[in-house]
C-alpha positions in Angstrom: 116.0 11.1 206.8 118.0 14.1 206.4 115.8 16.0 203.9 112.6 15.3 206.6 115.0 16.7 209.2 115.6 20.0 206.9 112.6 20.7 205.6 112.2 18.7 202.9 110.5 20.3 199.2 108.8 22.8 201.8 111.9 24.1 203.0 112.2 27.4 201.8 108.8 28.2 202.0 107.2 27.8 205.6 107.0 32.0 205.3 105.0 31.9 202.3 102.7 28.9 203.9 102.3 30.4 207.7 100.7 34.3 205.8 98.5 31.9 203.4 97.2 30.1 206.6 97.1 33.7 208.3 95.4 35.4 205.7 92.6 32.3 205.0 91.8 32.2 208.7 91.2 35.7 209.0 89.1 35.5 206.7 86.9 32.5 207.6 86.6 34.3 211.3 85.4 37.1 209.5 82.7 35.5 207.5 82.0 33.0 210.9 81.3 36.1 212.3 84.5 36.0 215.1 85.8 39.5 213.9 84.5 42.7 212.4 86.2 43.8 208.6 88.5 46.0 210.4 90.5 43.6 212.3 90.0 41.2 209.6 91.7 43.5 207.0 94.2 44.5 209.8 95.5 40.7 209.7 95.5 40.2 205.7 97.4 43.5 205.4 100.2 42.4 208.5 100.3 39.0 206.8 100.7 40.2 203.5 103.2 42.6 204.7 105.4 39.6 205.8 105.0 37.8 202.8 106.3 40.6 200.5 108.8 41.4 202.9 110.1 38.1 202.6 109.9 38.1 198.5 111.5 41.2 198.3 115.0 40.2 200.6 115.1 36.9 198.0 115.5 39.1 195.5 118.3 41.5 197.0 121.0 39.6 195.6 121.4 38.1 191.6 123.0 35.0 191.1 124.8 36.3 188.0 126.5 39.2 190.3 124.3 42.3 189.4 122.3 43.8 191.3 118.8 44.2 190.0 117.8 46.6 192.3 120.4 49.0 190.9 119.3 51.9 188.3 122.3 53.3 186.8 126.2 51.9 186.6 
């Protein structure tokens, strides 16, 4: 009950899931005929955005205590 309560294997990725979702409907209103390309590249660029964004803060920190990020000592 308590990995249903926390998430469960989907956890850690309802970011990643919500900008797929985001970026598919866009697209199907734009090819239903809903929105124009502008507004439907508007939302895939936003959602995309988010979805780096959110890689990019996972990968601030190393597990091994260097930073990756880092260019010279």
């Amino acid at each position: 009950m308590r990995k249903i309560i926390s998430g469960g294997f989907l956890a850690d990725k309802k970011t990643y899931i919500m900008s797929g979702v985001g970026i598919l409907s866009a697209v199907a209103a734009y090819l239903v005929g809903d929105t124009d390309v502008f507004a439907m590249l508007q939302a895939i660029f936003t959602l995309g955005g988010i979805y780096f964004l959110r890689k990019s803060s996972e990968n601030k920190g190393c597990e091994d205590g260097k930073n990756s990020r880092k260019i010279s000592e």
